[in-house]
C-alpha positions in Angstrom: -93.1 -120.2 163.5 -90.5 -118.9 165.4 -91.6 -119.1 168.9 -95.0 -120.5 170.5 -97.9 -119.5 172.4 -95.6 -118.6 175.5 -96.3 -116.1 178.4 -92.9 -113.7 177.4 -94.2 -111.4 175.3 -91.2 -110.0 173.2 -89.0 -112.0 170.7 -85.8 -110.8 169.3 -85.9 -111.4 165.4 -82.4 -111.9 163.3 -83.0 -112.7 160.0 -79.9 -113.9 157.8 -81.3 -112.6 154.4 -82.4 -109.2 153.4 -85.7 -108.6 152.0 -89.1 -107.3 152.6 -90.8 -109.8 155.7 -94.3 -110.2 156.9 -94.3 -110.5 160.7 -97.5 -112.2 162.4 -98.2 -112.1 166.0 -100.8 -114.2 167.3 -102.0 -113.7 170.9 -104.6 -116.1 173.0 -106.0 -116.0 176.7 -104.5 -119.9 177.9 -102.6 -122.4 175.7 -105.5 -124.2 175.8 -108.1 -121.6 174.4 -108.9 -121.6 170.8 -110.0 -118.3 170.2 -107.4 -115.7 168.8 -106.1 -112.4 167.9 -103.8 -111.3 165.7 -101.7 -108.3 164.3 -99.7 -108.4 161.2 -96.3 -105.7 160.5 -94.3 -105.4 157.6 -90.1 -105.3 158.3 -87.7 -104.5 155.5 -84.3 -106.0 155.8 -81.2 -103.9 154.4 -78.0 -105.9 153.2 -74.7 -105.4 154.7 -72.7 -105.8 151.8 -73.0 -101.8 149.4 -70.4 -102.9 146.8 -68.8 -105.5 145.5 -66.7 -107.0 149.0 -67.4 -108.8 151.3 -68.2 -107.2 154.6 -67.4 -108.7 158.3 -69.7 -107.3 161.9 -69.0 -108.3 164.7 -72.0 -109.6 166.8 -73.1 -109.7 170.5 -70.8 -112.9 171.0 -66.7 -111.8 170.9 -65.8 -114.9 169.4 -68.5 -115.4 166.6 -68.1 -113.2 163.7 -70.9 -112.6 160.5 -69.6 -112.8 157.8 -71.9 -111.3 154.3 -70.6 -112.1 150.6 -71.6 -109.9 148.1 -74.5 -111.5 145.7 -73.5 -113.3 142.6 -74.0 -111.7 138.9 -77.5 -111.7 138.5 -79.0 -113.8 135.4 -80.4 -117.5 134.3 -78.4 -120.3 134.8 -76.9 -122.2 138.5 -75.1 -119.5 140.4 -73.1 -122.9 142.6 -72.4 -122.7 146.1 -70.4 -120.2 148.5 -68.3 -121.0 151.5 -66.1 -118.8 153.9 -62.2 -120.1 154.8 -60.9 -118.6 158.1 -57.3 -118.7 160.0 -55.1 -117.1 162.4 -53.5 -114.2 160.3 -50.1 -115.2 159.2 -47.6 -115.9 156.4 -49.2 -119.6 156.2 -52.7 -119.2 156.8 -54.3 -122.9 158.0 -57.5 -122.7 156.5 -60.9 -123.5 158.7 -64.0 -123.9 156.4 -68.2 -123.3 157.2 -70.7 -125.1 155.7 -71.6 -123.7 151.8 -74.4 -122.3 151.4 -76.2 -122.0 147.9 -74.8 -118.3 145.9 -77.8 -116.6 145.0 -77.9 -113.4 142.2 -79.1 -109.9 144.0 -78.7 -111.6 147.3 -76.0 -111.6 149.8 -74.9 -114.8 151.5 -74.4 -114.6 155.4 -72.6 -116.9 157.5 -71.6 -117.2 161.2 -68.0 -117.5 161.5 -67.2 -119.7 164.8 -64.6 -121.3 166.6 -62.0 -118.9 167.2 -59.5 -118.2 169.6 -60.4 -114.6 171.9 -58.5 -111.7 171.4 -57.1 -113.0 168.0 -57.0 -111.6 164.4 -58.2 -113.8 161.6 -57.7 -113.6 157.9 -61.0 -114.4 156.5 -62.2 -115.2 152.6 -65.1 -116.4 150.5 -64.7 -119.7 148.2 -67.2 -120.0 145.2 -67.7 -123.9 144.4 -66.1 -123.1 141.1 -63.2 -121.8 143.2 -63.0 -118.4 142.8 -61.9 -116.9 146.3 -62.2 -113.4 147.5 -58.8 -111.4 148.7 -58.9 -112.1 152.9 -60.1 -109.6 155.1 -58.8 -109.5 158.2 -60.9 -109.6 161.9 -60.1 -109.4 165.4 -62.1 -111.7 167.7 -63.2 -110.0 171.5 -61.9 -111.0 174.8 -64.1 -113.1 176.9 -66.8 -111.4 179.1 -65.0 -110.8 182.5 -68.4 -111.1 184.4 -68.7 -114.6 183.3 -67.3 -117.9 184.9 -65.3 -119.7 182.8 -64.3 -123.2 183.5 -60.9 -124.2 183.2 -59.7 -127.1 181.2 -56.6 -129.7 181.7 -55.5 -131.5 179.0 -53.7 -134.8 180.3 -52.6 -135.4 176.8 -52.3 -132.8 174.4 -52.6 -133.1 170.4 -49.3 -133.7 169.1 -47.3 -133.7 165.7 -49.8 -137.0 164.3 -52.6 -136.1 165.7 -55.3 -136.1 163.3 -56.7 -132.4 163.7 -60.2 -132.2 161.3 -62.2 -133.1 164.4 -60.2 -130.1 166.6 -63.2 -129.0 169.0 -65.0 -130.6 171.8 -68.3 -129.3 172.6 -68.9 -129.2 176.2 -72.2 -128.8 178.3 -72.6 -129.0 182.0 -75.6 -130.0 184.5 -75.7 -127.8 187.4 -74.2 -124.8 187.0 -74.7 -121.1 187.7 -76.4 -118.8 184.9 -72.9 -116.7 185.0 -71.2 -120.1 183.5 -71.4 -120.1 179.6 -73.6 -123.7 178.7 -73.2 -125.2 176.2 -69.3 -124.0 175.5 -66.6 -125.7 173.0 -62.8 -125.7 173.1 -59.9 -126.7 171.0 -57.4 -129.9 171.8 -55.7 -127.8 174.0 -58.5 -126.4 176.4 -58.7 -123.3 174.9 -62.4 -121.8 174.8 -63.8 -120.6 171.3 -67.3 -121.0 171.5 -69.8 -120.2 174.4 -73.4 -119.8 175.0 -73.5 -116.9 177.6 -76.6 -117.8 179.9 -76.8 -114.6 181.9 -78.1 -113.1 178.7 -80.4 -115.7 176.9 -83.2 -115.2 179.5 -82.7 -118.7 181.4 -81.5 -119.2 184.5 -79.9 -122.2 183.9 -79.2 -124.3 180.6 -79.2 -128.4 181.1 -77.3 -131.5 179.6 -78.9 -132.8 176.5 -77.8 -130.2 174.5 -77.3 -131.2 170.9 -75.2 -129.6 168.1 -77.2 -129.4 164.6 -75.5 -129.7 161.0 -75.6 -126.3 159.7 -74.8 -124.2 162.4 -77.4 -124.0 165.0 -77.1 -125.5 168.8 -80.6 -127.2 170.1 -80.7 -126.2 174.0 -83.1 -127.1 177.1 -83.6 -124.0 179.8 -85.2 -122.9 182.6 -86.9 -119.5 182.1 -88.9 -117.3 184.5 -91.8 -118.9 183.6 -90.8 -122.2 185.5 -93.2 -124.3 187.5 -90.5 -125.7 189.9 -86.4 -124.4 189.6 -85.4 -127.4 188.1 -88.1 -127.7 185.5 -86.8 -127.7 182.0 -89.5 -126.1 180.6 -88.0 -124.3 177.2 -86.8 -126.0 173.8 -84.3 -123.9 172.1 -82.9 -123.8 168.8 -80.0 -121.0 168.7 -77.6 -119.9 166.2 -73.6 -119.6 166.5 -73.9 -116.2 167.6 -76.5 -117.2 170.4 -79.7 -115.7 169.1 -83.1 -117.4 169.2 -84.1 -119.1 165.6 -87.0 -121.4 166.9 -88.5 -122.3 170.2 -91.3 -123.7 172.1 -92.5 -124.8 176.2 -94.0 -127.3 177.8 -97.0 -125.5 177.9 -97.6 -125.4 174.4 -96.3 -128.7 174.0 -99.0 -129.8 176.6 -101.7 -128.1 174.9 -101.1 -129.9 171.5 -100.6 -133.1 173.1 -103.5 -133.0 175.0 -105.7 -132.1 171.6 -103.8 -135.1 170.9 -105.4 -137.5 173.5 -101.9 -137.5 174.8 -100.6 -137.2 178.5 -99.2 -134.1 179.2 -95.1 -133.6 180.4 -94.0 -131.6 183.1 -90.0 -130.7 181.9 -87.9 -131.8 179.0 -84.9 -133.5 180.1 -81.9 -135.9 179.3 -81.6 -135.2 175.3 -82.6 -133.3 172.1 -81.5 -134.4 169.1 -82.5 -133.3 165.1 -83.4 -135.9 162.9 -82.4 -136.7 159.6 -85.9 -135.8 158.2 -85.5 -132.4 159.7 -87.7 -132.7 162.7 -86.8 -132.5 166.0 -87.0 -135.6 168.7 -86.9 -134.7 172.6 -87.2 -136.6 176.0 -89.7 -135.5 178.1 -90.8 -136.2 182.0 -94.2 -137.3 182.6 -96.7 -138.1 185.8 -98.9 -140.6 187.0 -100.8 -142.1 189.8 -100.6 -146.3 189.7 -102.6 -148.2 191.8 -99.9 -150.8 192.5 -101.1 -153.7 194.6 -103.9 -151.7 195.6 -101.4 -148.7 196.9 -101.8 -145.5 195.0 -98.3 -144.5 193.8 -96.7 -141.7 192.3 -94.5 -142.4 188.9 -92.7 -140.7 186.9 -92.0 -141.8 183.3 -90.3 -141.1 180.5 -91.8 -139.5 176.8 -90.3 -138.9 174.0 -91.6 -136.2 171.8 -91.4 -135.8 168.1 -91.6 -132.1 166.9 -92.2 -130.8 162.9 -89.7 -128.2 161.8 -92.5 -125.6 163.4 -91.6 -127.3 166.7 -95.3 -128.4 166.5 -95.8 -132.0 168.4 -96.3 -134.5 165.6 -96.0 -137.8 167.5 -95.4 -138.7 171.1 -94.4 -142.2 172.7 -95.3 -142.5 176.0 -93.4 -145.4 178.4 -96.5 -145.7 180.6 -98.8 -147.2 177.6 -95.5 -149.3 177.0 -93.3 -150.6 179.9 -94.4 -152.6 183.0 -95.2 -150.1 186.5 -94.6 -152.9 188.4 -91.2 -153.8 187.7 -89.6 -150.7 189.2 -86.6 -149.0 189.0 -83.8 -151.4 189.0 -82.1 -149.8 192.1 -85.1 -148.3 193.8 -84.3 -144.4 193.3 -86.9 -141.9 193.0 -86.7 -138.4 192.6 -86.8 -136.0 195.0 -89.9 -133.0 195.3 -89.3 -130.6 193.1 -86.0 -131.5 191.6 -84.1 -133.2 189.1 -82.1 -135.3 191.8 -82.6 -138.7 191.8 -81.7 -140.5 195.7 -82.2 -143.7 196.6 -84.6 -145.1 199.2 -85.6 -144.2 202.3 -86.3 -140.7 200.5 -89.3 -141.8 198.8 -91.3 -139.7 196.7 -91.8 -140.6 193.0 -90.9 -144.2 191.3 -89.4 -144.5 187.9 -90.4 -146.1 184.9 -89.0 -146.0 181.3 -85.9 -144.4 181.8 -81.9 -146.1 181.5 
């Protein structure tokens, strides 16, 4: 599954393998309803790569290259792994490496090449794990899009001759900020951006801390769509790749209607943190509501649960802090959270009362 019941009715598809694909699109009148339609299409996916090099696109992201190796002899037998090497162009190349990626006969092998400087020509190869390399092509990243807002970076102490450089980008992400500003973004030591998810064209209007970088190349991202309840409800689960296109997601609403078949309480917004897990499935925190009778007072709380999602983003446990954690204790320093909002202020302003969250 690629995407869940959801009220947007288009998805943009970017397979990384050629082949002949199946497509299934299954429609239903609520998230809640069980009766279904469904409408099935066949898509045939070219290669890139016609002879025997390597070929490099460009995609919708200037700084994010794909890179497609030609397929491996065909035959019986291990084929080993494939990687791709990158560097600024130059008499003494630095190599960058990607992740390898099993070689496979009569099969390209594509990877998203990320992490590089804008307006900047690379030299770019292939690495066989027997070591076998490829001669380097060269590519020319894109200046960044003018009608974005970049932030700017000062480095109080930039990387010098010692500095230990295999860890050489910091992945930044940012809490309010307009949909014009790339969130999630990375840079090198030096401030430098070379990575960015542009926002103004993912269909959010905003992205949200708890953002979460996955081995392998993919980003996990929390966003507000059209679709919203409230402005500041984080009501979208996102797994993207480098080159900012959709591979998997989901929404509280069909979260809510599994947990709910569940005998679960339902969530309002994600929030706070998304992480993968080592077993491949996908844990995220969650906002949910209730009314307390507390001393005989009816009173709003708010609570945190935290969500545990199958590799089908498909709820396959929940932990809920109201069925563990005390109403009455409180929040430590009395702050609530405003009406519609994702601000928390302390008293007088009272609204909601917190419970399971640090």
């Amino acid at each position: 599954m690629v995407r869940d019941f959801s009220l947007t009715n288009s998805f943009t598809w970017t397979p990384m393998e050629e082949g002949a694909y199946d497509i299934q699109v299954i429609a239903k009148p609520g998230f809640d309803a069980t009766g279904t339609e469904s409408a099935d299409t066949l898509d045939l996916v070219n290669s890139r790569v016609t002879g025997s090099e390597a070929v490099i696109t460009a995609t919708s992201n200037p700084l994010v290259a794909l890179y497609s190796v030609p397929p491996t002899q065909p035959g019986p037998g291990p084929h080993g792994t494939v990687h791709v090497e990158f560097a600024v162009a130059g008499d003494n190349p630095s190599w960058r490496s990607t992740n390898d990626l099993a070689s496979k006969p009569d099969l390209s092998t594509n990877f998203f090449v990320a992490g590089m400087l804008p307006n900047t020509t690379y030299e770019m190869r292939n690495v066989f794990s027997d070591g076998t390399a490829s001669a380097p092509q060269l590519f020319t990243t894109g200046s960044l899009p003018s009608n974005l807002s970049f932030p700017t970076f000062t480095v109080q102490q930039p990387p010098g001759p010692g500095s230990d450089l295999d860890q050489g980008m910091i992945f930044h992400q940012f809490g309010q900020f307009p949909s014009n500003a790339p969130n999630p973004l990375a840079t090198d030591l030096s401030g430098r951006v070379v990575w960015y998810y542009d926002v103004s064209q993912s269909g959010f209007t905003r992205t949200y801390v708890g953002q979460s970088l996955v081995p392998g190349g993919t980003v996990l991202v929390l966003g507000v769509d059209q679709h919203a309840p409230l402005p500041a409800t984080l009501d979208v689960l996102r797994e993207i790749d480098l080159a900012g296109n959709t591979v998997r997601e989901t929404n509280i609403d069909a979260v809510n209607a599994q947990l709910t078949a569940l005998g679960d309480h339902s969530i309002f917004s994600f929030t706070h943190d998304v992480e993968r897990l080592p077993n491949g499935q996908t844990a995220v925190i969650a906002s949910t509501e209730r009314t307390i009778d507390v001393n005989g007072t009816p009173t709003e709380y708010v609570g945190m649960t935290i969500v545990v999602l199958d590799k089908n983003f498909q709820v396959s446990w929940a932990w809920d802090g109201f069925d563990h954690l005390d109403v009455n204790r409180g929040p430590i320093l009395g702050e609530v959270l405003q009406p519609g909002g994702d601000q928390i202020v302390p008293p007088p302003q009272s609204y909601r009362r917190w419970i399971g969250c640090t």
